[in-house]
C-alpha positions as a Markdown table, in Angstrom:
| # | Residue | x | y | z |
|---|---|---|---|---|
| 1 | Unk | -23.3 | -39.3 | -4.9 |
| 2 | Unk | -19.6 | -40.1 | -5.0 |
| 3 | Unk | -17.4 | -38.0 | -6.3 |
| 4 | Unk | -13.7 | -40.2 | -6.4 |
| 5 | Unk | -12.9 | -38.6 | -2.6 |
| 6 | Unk | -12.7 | -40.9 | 0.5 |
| 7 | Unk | -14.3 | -38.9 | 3.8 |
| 8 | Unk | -11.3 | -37.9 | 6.1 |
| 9 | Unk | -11.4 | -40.2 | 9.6 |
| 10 | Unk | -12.7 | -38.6 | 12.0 |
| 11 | Unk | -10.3 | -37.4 | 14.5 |
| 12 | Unk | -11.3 | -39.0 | 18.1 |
| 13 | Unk | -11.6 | -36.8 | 21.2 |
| 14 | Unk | -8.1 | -35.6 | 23.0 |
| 15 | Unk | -10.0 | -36.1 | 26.3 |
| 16 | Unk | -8.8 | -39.3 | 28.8 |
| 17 | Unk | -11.5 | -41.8 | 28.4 |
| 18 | Unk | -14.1 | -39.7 | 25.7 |
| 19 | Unk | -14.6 | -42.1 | 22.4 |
| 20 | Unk | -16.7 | -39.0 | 20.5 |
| 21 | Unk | -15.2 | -37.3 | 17.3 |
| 22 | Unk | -12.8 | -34.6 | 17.5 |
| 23 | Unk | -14.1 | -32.2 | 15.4 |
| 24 | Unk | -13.2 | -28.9 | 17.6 |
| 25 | Unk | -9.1 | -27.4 | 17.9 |
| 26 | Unk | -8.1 | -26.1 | 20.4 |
| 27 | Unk | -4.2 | -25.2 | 21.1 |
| 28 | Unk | -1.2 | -27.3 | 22.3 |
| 29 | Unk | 0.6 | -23.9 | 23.1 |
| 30 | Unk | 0.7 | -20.2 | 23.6 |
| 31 | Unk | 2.8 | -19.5 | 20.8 |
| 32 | Unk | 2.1 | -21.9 | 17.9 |
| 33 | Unk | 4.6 | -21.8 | 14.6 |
| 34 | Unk | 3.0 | -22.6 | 11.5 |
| 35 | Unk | -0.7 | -23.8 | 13.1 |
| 36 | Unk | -0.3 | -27.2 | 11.6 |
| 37 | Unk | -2.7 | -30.0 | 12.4 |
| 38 | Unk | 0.0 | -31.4 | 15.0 |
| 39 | Unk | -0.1 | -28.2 | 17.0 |
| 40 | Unk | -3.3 | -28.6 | 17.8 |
| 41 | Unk | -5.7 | -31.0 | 20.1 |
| 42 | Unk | -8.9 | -32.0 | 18.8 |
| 43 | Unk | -11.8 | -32.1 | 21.0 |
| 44 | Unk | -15.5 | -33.2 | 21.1 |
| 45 | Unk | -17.8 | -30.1 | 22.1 |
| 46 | Unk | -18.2 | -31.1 | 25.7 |
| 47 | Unk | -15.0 | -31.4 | 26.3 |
| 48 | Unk | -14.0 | -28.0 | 23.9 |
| 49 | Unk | -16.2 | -26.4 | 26.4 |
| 50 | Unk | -14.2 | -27.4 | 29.0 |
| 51 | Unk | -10.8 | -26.7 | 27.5 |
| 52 | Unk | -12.1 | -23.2 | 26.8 |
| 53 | Unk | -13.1 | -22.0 | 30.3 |
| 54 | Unk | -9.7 | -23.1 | 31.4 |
| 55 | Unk | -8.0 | -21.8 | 28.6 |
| 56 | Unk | -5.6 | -18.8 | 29.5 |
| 57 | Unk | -3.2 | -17.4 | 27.4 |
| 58 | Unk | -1.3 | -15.1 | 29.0 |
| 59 | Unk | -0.9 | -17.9 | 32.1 |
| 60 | Unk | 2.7 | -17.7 | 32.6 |
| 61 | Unk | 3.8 | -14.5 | 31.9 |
| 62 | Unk | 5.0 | -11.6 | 33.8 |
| 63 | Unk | 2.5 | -7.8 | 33.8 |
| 64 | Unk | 5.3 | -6.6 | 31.5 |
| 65 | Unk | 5.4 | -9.2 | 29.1 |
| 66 | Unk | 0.8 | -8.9 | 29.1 |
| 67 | Unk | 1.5 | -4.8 | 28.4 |
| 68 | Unk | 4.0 | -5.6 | 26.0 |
| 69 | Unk | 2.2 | -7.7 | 23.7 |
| 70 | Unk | -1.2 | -5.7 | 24.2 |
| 71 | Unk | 1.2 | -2.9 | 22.9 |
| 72 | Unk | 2.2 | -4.9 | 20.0 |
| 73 | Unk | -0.9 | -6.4 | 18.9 |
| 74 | Unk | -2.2 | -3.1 | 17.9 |
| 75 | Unk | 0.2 | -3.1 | 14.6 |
| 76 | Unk | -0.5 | -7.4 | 14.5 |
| 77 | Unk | 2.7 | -7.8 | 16.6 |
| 78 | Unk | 4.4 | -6.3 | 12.8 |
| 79 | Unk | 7.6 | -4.4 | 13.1 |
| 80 | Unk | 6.7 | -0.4 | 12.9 |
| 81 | Unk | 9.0 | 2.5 | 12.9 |
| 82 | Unk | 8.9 | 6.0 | 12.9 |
| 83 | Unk | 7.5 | 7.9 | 9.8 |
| 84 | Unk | 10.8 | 8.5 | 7.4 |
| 85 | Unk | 13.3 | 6.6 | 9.3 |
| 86 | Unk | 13.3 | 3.9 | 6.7 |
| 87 | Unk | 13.6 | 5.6 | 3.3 |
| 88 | Unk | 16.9 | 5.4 | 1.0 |
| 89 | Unk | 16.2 | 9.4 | 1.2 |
| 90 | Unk | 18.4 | 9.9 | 4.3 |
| 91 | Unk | 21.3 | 7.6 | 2.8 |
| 92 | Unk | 22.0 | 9.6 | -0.4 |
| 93 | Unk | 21.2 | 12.9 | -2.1 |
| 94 | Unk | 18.3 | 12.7 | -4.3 |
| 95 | Unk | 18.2 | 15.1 | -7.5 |
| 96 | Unk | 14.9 | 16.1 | -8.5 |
| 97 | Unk | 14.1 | 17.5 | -11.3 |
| 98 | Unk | 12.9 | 21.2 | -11.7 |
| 99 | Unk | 8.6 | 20.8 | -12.6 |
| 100 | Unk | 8.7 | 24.4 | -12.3 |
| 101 | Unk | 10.4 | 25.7 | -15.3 |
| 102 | Unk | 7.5 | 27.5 | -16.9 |
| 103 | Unk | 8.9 | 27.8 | -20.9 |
| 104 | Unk | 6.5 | 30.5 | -22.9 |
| 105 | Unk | 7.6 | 28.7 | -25.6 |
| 106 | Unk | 6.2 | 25.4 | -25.8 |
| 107 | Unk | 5.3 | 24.0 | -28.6 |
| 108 | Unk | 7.0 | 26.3 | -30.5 |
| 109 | Unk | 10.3 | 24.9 | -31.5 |
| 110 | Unk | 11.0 | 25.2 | -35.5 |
| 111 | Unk | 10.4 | 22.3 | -37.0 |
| 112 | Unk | 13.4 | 22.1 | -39.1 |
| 113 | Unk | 12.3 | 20.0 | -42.0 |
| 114 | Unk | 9.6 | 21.9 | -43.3 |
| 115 | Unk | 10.8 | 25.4 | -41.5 |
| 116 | Unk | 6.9 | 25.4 | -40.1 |
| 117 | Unk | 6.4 | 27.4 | -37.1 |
| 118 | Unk | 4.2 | 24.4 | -34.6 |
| 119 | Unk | 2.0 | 26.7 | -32.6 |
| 120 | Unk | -0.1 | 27.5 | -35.8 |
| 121 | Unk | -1.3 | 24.5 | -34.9 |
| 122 | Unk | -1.7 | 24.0 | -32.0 |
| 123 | Unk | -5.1 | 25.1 | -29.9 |
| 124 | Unk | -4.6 | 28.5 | -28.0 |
| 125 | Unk | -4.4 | 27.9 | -24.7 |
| 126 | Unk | -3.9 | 30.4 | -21.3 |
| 127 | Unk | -1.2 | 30.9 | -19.5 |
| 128 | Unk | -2.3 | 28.3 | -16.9 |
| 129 | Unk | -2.6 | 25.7 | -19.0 |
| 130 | Unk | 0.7 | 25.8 | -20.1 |
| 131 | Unk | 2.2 | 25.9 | -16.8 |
| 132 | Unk | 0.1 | 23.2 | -15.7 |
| 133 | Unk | 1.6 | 20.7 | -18.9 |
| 134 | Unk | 5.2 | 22.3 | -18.1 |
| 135 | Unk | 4.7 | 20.8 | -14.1 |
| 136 | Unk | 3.2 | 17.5 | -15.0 |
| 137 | Unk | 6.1 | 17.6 | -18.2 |
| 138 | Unk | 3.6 | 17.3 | -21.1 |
| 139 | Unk | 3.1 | 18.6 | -24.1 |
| 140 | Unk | 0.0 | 20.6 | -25.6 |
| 141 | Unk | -2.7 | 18.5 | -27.0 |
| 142 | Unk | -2.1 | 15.4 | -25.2 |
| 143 | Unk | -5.4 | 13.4 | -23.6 |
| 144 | Unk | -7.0 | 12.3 | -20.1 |
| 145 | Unk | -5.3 | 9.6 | -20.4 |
| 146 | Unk | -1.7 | 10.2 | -20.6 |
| 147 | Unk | -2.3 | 13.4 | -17.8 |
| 148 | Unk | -4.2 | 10.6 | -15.4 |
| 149 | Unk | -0.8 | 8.1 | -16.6 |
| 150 | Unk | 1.9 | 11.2 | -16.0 |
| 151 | Unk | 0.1 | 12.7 | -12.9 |
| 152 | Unk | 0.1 | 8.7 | -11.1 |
| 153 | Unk | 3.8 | 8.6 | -12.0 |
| 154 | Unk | 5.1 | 12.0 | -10.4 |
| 155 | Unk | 2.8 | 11.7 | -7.4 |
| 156 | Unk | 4.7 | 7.9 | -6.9 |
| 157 | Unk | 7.9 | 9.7 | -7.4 |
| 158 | Unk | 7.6 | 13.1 | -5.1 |
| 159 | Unk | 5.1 | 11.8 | -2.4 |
| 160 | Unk | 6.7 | 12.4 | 0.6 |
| 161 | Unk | 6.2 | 9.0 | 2.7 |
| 162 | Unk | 8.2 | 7.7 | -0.7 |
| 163 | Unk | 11.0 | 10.5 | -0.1 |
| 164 | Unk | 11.2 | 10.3 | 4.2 |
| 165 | Unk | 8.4 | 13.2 | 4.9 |
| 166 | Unk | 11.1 | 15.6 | 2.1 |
| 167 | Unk | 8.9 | 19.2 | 2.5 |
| 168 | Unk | 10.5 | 19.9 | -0.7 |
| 169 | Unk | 8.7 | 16.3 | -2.2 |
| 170 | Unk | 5.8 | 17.6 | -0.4 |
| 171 | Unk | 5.3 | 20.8 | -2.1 |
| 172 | Unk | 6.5 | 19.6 | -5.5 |
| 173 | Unk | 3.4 | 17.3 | -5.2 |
| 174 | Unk | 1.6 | 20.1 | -4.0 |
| 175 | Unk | 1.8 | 21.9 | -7.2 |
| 176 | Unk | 2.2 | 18.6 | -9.4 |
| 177 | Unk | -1.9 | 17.9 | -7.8 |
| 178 | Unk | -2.9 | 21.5 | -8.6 |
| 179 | Unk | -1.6 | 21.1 | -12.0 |
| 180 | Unk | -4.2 | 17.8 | -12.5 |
| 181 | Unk | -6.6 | 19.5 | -11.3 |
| 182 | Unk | -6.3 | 22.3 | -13.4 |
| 183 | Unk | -5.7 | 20.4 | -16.9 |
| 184 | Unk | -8.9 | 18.4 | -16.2 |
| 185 | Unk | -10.7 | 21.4 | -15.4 |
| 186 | Unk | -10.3 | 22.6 | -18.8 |
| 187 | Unk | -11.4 | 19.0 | -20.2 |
| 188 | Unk | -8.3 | 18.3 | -22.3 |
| 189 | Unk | -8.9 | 15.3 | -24.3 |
């Protein structure tokens, strides 16, 4: 069946005097740059079997140099530094906002068209509740969806690892997860 593709040629062995196909890399060096088909030498498996027994990578290099890449292989040989060293946190002064400015008031702002007074009608609900809307900054009545929305946003915004390991981050999401917790406890929808 042919589908409109020519077969690649076969690559011939890299071996001296071996006429097989080359159908087995193996590397031209330690330390290759973009793992191109160039970079490579292609080998039949007899002779791949040989390359491989031979094959050393660390040959040439010093103990130290051995240690240092073991070290650095853990992390995929990717740059790592120290939790918090690398945040925008320690550069300038962050201003967070206050979650904790429990109003026993909400909701009940006049409503200065019609004079109506908006917590006849809106559901009683405990002290807790209210507190747990004031941290996550919503209002009464609102549904699973927009807590699950606003609770993903603040815990983006006060996570410490975000703010360089803040404590103050850390216990304003402290109180910003009990709040979640708490409001879908009570099965707000």
């Amino acid at each position: 069946m042919d589908n409109g593709t020519a077969d690649p040629v076969p690559r011939q062995c890299a071996h001296g005097d071996c006429f097989e196909s080359g159908e087995f890399r193996a590397p031209k060096a330690r330390l290759l740059d973009r793992g191109g088909p160039d970079d490579y030498h292609w080998f039949c498996l007899a002779h791949i079997r040989e390359f491989n027994k031979s094959w050393n990578f660390f040959d040439g290099m010093s103990a130290e140099e051995v240690l240092r890449y073991k070290d650095e292989d853990i992390t995929g040989h990717r740059p790592t530094w120290k939790l918090g060293t690398r945040t925008a946190s320690r550069q300038r002064e962050y201003r967070f906002d206050d979650p904790f400015d429990f109003r026993d008031d909400i909701g009940a702002e006049e409503d200065s068209a019609t004079g109506n007074n908006k917590t006849n009608t809106m559901p009683p609900m405990d002290k807790k509740e209210r507190e747990a809307l004031a941290v996550l900054d919503l209002k009464p009545g609102c549904g699973l969806d927009e807590i699950k929305r606003r609770h993903k946003e603040l815990a983006k915004k006060y996570h410490p690892d975000i703010r360089g390991g803040d404590k103050k981050a850390e216990e304003i999401l402290k109180n910003i997860n009990q709040a979640y917790t708490h409001l879908r406890s009570c099965g707000n929808s």
